[in-house]
One Martini backbone bead per residue (centre of mass of N, CA, C, O) as a GRO file, in nm:
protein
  428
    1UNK     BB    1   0.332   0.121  -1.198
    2UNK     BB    2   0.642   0.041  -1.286
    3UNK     BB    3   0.959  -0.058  -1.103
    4UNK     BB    4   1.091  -0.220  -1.294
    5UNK     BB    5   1.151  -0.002  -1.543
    6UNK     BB    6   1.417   0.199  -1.599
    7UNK     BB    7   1.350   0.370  -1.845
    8UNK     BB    8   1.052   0.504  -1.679
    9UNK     BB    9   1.230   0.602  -1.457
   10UNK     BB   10   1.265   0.943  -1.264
   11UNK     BB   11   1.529   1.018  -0.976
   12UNK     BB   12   1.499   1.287  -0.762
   13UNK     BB   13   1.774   1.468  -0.534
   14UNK     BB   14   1.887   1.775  -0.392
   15UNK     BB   15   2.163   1.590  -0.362
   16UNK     BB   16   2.226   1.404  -0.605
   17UNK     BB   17   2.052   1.460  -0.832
   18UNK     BB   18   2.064   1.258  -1.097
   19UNK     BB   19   1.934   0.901  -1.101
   20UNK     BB   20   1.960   0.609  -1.249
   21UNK     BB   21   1.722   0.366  -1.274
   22UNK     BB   22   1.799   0.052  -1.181
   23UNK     BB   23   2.055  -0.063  -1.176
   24UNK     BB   24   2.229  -0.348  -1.103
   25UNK     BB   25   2.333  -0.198  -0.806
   26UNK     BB   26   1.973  -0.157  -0.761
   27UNK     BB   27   1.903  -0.406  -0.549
   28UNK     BB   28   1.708  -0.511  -0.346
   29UNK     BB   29   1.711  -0.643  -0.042
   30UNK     BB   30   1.703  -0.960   0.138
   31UNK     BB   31   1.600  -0.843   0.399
   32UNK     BB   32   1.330  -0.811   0.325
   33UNK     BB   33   1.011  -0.834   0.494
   34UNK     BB   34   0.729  -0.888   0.455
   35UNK     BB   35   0.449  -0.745   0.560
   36UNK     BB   36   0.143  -0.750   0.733
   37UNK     BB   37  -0.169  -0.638   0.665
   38UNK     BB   38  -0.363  -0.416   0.853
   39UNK     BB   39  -0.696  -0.385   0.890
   40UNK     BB   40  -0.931  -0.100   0.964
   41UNK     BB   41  -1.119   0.095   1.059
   42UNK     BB   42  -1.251   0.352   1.175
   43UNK     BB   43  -1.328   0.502   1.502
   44UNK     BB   44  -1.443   0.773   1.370
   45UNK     BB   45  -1.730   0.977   1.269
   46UNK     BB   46  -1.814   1.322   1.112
   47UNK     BB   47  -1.922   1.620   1.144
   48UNK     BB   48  -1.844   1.926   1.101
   49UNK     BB   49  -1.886   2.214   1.089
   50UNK     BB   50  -1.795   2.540   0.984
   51UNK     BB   51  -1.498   2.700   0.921
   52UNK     BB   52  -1.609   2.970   0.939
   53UNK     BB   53  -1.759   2.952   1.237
   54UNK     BB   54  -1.492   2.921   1.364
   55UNK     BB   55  -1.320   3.028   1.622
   56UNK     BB   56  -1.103   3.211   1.672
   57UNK     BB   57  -0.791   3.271   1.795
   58UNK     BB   58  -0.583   3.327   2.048
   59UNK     BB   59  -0.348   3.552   2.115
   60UNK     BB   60   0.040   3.553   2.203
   61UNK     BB   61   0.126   3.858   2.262
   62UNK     BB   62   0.201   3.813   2.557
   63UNK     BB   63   0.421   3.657   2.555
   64UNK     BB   64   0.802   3.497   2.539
   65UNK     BB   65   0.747   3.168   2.552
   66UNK     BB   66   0.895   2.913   2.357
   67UNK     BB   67   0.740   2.598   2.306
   68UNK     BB   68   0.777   2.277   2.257
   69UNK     BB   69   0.578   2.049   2.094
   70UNK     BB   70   0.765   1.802   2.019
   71UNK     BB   71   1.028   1.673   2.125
   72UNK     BB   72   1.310   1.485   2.045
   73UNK     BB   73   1.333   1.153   1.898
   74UNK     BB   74   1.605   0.943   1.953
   75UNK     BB   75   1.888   0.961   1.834
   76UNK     BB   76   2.189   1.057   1.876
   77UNK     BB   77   2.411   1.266   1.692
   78UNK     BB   78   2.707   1.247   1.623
   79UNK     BB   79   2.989   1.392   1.537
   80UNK     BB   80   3.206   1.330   1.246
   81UNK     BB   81   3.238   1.486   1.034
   82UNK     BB   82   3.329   1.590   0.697
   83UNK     BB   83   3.290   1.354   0.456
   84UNK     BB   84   3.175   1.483   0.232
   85UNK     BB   85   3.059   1.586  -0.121
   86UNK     BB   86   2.970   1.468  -0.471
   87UNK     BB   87   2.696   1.681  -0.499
   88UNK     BB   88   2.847   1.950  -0.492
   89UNK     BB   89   2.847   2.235  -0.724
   90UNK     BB   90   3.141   2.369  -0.896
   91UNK     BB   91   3.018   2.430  -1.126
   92UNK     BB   92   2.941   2.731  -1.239
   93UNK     BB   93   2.695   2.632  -1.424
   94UNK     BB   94   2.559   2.512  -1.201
   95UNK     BB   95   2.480   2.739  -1.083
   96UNK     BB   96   2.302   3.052  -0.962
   97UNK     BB   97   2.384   3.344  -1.075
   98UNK     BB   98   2.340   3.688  -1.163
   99UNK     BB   99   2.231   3.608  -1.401
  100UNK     BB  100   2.031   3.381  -1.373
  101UNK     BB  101   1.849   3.546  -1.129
  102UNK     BB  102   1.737   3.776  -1.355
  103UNK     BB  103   1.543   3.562  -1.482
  104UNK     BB  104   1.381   3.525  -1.266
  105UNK     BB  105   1.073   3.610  -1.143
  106UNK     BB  106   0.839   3.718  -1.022
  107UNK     BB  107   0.566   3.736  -0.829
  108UNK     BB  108   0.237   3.733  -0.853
  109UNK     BB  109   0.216   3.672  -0.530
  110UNK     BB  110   0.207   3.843  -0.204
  111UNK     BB  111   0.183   3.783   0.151
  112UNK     BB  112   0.026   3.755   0.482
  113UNK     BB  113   0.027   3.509   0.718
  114UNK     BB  114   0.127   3.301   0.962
  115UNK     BB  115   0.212   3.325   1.297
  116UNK     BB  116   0.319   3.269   1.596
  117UNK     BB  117   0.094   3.478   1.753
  118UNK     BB  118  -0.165   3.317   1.646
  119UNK     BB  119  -0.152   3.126   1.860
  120UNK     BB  120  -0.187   3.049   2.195
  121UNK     BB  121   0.154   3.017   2.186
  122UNK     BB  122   0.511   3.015   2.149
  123UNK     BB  123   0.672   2.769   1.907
  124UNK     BB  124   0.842   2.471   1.884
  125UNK     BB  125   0.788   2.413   1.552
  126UNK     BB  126   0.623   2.557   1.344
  127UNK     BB  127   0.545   2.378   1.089
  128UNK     BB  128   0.474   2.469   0.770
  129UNK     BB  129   0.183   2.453   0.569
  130UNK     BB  130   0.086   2.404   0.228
  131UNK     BB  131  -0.206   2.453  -0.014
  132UNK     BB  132  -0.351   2.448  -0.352
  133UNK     BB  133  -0.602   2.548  -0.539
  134UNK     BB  134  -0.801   2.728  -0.759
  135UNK     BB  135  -0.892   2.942  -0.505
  136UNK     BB  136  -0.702   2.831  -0.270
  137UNK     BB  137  -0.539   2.874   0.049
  138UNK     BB  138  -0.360   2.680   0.285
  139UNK     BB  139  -0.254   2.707   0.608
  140UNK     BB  140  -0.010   2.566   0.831
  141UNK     BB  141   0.055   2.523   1.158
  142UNK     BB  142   0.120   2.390   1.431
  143UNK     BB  143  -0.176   2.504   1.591
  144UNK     BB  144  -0.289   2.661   1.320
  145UNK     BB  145  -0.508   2.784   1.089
  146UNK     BB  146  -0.610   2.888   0.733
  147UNK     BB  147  -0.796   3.091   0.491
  148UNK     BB  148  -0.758   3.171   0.128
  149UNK     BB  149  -0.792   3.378  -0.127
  150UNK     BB  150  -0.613   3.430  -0.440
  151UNK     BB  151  -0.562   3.729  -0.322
  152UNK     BB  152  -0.509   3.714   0.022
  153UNK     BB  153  -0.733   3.657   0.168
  154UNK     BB  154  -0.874   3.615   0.447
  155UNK     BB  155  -1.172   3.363   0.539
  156UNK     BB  156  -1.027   3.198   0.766
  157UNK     BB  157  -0.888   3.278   1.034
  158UNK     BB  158  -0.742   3.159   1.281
  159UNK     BB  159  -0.742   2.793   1.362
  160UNK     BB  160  -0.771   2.559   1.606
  161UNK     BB  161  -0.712   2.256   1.544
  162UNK     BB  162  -0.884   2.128   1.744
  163UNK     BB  163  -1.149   2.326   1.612
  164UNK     BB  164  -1.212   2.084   1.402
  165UNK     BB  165  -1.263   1.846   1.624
  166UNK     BB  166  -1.529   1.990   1.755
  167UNK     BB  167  -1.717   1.688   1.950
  168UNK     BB  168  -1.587   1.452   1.929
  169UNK     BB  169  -1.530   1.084   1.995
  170UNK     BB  170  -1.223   1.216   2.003
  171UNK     BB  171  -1.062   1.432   2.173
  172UNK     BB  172  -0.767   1.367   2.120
  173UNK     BB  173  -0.802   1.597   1.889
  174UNK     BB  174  -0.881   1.861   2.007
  175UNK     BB  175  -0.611   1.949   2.060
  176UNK     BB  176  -0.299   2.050   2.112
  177UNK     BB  177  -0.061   1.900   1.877
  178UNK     BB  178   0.021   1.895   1.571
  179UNK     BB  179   0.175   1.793   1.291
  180UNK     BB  180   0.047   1.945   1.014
  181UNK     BB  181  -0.155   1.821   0.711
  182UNK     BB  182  -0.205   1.980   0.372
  183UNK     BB  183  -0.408   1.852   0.111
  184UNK     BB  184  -0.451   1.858  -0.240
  185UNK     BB  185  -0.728   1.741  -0.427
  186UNK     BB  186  -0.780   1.750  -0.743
  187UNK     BB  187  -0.935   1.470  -0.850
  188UNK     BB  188  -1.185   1.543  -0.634
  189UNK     BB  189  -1.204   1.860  -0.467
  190UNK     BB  190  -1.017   1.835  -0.182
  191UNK     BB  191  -0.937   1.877   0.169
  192UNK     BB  192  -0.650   1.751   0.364
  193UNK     BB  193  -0.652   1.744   0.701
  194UNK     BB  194  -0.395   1.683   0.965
  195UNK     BB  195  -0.349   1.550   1.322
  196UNK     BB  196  -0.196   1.448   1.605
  197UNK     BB  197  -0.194   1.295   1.891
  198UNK     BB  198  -0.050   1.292   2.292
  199UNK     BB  199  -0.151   1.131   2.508
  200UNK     BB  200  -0.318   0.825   2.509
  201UNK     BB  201  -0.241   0.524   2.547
  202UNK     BB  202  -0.363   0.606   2.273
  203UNK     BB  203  -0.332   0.675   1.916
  204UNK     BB  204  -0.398   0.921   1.633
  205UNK     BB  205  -0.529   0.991   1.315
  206UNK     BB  206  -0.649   1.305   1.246
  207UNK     BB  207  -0.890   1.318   0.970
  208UNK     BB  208  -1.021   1.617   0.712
  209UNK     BB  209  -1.243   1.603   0.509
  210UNK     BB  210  -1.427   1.777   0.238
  211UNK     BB  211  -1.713   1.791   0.095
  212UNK     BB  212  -1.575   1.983  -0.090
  213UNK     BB  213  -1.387   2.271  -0.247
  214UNK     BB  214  -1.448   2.416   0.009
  215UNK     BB  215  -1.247   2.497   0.305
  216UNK     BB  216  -1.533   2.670   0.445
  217UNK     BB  217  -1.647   2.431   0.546
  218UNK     BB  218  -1.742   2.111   0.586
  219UNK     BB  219  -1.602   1.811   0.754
  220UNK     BB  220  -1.491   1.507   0.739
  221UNK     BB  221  -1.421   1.284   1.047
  222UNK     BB  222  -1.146   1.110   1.117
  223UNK     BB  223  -1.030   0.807   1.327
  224UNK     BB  224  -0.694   0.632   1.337
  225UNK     BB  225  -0.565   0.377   1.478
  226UNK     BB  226  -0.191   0.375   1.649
  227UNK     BB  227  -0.213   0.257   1.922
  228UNK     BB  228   0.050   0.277   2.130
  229UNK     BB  229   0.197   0.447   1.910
  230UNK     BB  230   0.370   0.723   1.814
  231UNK     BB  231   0.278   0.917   1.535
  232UNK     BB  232   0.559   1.100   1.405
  233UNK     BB  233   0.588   1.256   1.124
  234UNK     BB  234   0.382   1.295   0.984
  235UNK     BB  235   0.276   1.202   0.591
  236UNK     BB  236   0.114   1.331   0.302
  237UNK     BB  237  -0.080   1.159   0.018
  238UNK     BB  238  -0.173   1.113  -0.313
  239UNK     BB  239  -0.358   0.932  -0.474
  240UNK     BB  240  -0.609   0.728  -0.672
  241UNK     BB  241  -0.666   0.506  -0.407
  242UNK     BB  242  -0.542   0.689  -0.184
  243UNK     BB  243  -0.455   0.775   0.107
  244UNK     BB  244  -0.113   0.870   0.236
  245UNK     BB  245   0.101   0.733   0.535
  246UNK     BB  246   0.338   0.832   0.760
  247UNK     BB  247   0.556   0.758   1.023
  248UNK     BB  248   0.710   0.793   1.363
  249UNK     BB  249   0.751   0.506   1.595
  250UNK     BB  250   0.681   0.518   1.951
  251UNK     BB  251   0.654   0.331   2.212
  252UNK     BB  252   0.626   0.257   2.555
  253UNK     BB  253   0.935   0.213   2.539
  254UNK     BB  254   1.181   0.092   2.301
  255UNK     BB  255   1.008   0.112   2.057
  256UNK     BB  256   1.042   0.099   1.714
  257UNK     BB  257   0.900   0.258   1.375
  258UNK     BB  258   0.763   0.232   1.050
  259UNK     BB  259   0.455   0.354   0.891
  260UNK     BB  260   0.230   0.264   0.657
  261UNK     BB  261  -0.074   0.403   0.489
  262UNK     BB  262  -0.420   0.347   0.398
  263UNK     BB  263  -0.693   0.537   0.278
  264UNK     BB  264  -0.956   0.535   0.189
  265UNK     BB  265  -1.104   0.734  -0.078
  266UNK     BB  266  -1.402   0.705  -0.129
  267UNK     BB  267  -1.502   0.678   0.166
  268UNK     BB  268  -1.466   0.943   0.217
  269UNK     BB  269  -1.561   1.163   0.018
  270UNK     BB  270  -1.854   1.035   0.086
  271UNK     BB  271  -1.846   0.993   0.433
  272UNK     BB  272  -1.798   0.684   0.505
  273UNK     BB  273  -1.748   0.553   0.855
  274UNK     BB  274  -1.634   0.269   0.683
  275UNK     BB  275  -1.345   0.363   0.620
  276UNK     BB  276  -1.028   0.217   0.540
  277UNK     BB  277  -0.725   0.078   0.684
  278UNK     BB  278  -0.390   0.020   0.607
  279UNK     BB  279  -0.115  -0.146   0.766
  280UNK     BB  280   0.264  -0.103   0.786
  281UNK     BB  281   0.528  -0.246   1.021
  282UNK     BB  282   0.853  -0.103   1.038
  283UNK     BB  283   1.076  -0.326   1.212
  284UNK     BB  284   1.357  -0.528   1.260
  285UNK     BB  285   1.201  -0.762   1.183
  286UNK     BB  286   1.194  -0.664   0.867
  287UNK     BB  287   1.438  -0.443   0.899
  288UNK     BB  288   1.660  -0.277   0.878
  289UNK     BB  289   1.712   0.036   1.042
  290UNK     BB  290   1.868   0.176   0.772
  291UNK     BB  291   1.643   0.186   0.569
  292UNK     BB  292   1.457   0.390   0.743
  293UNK     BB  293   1.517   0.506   0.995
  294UNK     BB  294   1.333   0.846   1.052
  295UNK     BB  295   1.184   0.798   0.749
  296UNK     BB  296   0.945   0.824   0.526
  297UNK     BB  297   0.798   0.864   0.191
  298UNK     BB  298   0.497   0.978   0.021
  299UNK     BB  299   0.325   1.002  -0.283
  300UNK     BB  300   0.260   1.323  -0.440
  301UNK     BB  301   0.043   1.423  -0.684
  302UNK     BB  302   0.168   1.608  -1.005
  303UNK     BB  303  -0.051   1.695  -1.221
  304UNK     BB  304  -0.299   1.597  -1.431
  305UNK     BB  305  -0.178   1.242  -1.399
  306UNK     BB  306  -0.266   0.961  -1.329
  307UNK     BB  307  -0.228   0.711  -1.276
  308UNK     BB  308  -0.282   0.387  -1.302
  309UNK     BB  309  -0.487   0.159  -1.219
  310UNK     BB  310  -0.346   0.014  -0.993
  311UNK     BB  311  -0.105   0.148  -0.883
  312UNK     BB  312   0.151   0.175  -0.747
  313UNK     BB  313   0.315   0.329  -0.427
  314UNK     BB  314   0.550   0.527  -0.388
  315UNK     BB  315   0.827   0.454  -0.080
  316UNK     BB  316   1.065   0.691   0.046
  317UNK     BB  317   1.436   0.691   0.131
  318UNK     BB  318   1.719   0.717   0.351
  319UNK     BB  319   2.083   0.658   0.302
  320UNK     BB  320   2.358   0.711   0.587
  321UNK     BB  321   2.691   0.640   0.670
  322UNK     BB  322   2.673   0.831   0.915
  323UNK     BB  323   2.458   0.765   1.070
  324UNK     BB  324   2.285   0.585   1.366
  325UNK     BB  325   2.220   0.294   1.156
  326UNK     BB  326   2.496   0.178   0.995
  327UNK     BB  327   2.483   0.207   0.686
  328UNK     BB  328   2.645   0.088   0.406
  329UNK     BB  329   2.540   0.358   0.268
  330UNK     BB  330   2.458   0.560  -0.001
  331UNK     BB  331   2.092   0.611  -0.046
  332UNK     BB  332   1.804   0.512  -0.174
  333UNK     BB  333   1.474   0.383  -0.109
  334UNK     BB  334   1.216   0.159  -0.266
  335UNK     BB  335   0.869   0.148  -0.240
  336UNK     BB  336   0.573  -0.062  -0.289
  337UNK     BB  337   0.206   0.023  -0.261
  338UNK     BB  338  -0.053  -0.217  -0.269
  339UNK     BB  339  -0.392  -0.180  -0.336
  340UNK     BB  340  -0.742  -0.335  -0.297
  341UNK     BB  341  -1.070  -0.214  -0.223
  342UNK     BB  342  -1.258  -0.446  -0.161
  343UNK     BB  343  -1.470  -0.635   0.015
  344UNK     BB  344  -1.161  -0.826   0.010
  345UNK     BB  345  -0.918  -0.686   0.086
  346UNK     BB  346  -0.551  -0.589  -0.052
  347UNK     BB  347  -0.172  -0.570   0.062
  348UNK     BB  348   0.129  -0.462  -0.036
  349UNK     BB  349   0.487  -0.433   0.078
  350UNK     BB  350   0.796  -0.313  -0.081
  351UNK     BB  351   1.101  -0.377  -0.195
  352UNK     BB  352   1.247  -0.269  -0.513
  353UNK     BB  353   1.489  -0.080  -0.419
  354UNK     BB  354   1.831   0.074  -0.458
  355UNK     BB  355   2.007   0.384  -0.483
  356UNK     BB  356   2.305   0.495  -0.537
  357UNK     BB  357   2.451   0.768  -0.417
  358UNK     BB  358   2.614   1.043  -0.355
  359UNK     BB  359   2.797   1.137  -0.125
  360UNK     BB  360   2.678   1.218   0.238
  361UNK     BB  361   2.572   1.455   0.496
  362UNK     BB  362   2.318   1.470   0.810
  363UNK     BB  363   2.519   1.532   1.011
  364UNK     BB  364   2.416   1.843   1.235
  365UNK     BB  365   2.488   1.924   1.534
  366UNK     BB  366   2.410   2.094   1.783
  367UNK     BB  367   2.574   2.397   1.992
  368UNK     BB  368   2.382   2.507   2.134
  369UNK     BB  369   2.285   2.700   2.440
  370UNK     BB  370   2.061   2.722   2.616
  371UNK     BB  371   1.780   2.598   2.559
  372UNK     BB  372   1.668   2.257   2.480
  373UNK     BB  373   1.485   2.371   2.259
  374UNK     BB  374   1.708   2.485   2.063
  375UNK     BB  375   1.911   2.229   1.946
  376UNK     BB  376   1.793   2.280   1.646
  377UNK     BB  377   1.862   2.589   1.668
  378UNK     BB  378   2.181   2.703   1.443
  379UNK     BB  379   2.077   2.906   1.245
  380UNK     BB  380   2.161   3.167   1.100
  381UNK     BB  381   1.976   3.530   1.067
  382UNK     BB  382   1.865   3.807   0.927
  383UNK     BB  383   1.761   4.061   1.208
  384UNK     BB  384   1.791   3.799   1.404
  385UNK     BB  385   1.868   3.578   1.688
  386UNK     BB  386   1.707   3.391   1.569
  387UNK     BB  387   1.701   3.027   1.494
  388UNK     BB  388   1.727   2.782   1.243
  389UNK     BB  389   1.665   2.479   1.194
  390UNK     BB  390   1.849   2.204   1.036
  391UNK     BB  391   1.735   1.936   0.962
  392UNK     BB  392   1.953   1.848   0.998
  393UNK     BB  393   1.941   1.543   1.209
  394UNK     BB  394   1.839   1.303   0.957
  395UNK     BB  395   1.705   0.979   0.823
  396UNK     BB  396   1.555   1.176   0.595
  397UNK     BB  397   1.353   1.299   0.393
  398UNK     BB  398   1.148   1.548   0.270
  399UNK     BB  399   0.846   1.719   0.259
  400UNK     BB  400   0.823   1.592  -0.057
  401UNK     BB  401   0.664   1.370  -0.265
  402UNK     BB  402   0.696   1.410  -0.592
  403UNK     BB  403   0.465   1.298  -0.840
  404UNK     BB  404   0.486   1.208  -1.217
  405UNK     BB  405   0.335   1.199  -1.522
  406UNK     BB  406   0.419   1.184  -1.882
  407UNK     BB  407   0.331   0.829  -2.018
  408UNK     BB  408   0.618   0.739  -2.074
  409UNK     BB  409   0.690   0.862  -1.802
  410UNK     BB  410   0.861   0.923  -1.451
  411UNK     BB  411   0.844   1.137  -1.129
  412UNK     BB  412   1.090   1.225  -0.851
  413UNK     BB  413   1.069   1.468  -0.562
  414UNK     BB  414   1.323   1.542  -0.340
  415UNK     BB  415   1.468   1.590  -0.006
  416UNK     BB  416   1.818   1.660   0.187
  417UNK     BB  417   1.960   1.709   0.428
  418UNK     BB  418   2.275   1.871   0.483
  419UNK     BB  419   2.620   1.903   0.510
  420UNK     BB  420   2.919   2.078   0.519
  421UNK     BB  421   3.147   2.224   0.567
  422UNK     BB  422   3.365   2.368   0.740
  423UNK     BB  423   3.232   2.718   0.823
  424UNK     BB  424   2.950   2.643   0.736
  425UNK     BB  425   2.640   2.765   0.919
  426UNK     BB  426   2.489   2.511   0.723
  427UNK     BB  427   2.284   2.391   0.557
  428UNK     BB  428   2.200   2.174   0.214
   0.00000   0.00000   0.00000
């Protein structure tokens, strides 16, 4: 793929619609200086047992104290009121009114997943994230994971996150730590289940990739060393050669940045221990802090075509001149991660748009009142006192980052939560 061809590529994002690529004032920063490539191999790898195996997870029935897994960090983000949004869609016919609502079809099939009282104990925020194969379905939320077949049977789990790591050579794994994230590379026929460390002082990124395309076998399990920085907000994508791996870090002290990963994929498919990886930190030496913000999102292949042999990946990124980190605009921000396995393997990352978007603001503070760990959760629901987290307050796009090809063009689709005027108590 060239994002140089403005012809040939349309970025969807659904706070802005539909943006013209690479217009003429949609040209890459001069300040972004590449970053140099850190390779290295995997520290530690073995095989699981057999997920079907392993003991279900303990249920939190007993419980009604729920605890945050994860407590937010950076930088606290003031209220600045409503400035405008010039994405909002006013226009009736823009809308999906109850005409065009009754067109929608019914699902083909609806079941029942994983409960907050599935894991060890009630936690926030759920994370719940899910991918979809031939035959099966696979769900992870903050702690547990299962697997069911496509007619909605349970057929492994719950299944605490740690015991898909248990007897692993880095511990670290073993924890209840949580940030968990699985995709289905179709084009492998694998399943990539994985979460992040949170001990310390070394962090890891542990990934388990499936022997076969059944997700209730045995996964060779890799464990990648991010050094001193904690890799929060982990984000994973399907690549033509390699997975792809974005996080936000945070130092010993006062450090941060964001990293960008690519990982071997053919050895990682064969189980070979010595697939590595390729590491790309992005912080204020490289890039101002406001191309960045609060993360990136990696390219995650959808369609049946994959990219071009040697195709760079799309990483994307959002600014907002509401946010708190200075941005002189909205904007999408679009990253090429370009990787060649060789035996003395090569990889760049490059800023190669800026691409201006409709005015929006991401920044809607909660004013919920104690305790603290609910400061994030202020979206009232029907038929309970629990609110909903509001994703609003953060300058990052939400995973996933859909990309596809169809041959003679190219598309990615993504998401920005945003705020709306005074009166409505809900992110958009």
């Amino acid at each position: 793929m060239s994002l140089s061809l403005p012809q040939h590529f349309l970025m969807i994002a659904s706070f802005v619609g539909v943006c013209p690529a690479y217009a003429a004032q949609a040209a890459a920063s001069k300040a972004f200086t590449a970053p140099a490539p850190k390779f290295s191999p995997a520290v530690a790898f073995d095989v699981s047992p057999a997920v079907r195996n392993l003991a279900p997870a303990a249920s939190a029935l007993s419980s009604s104290v729920v605890r945050e897994v994860r407590p937010e960090r950076g930088p606290v983000v003031k209220n600045r009121g409503f400035s405008g949004d010039a994405a909002v869609q006013k226009s009736g016919s823009m809308r999906l009114g109850p005409a065009n609502a009754a067109t929608i079809p019914n699902p083909l099939l609806t079941f029942e997943g994983l409960r907050n009282t599935d894991n060890p104990f009630l936690v926030a925020p759920p994370d719940p994230v899910g991918a979809v194969g031939p035959n099966h379905y696979v769900e992870m939320v903050n702690l547990v994971f299962a697997v069911y077949d496509k007619q909605g049977n349970r057929l492994a789990g719950p299944t605490q996150l740690g015991d898909l790591w248990q007897g692993f050579a880095v511990p670290d794994c073993t924890d209840l730590s949580g940030d968990p994230i699985v995709v289905y590379d179709k084009f492998e026929d694998r399943w990539l289940l994985t979460q992040f460390t949170t001990r310390g002082p070394i962090f890891y990124n542990c990934v388990a990739i499936s022997q076969t395309g059944d997700p209730t076998g045995s996964f060779f399990r890799y464990a990648f060393s991010a050094g001193q920085f904690f890799p929060d907000y982990p984000k994973y994508g399907v690549w033509s050669n390699s997975y792809l791996l974005t996080s936000r870090d945070f130092g010993p002290t006062t450090e941060y940045g964001i990293s960008v990963y690519a990982l071997e994929k053919e050895k990682m498919i064969e189980g070979d221990p010595n697939a590595r990886s390729v590491h790309f930190f992005l912080d204020s030496a490289v890039v101002p802090i406001s191309q960045i913000g609060d993360g990136l999102l990696p390219a995650d292949i959808d369609g049946e075509n994959e990219p071009e042999d040697g195709a760079s990946a799309p990483i994307v990124g959002t600014m907002d001149d509401n946010g708190p980190y200075g941005a002189p605009f909205d904007a999408l921000n679009v990253y090429e991660l370009s990787v060649r396995w060789e035996q003395v393997p090569t990889a760049a990352l490059n800023l190669v748009a800026q691409l201006p978007v409709a005015s929006f603001n991401s920044t809607f503070p909660c004013t919920a009142p104690p305790p603290a760990s609910q400061t994030r959760s202020c979206i009232p629901q029907p038929g309970t006192t629990r609110k909903i987290d509001i994703l609003s307050y953060r300058q990052r796009p939400t995973w996933r980052l859909a990309y596809r090809t169809f041959g003679k063009y190219e598309a990615m689709v993504t998401n920005q939560s945003v705020t709306l005027p005074a009166g409505h108590l809900r992110s958009g």
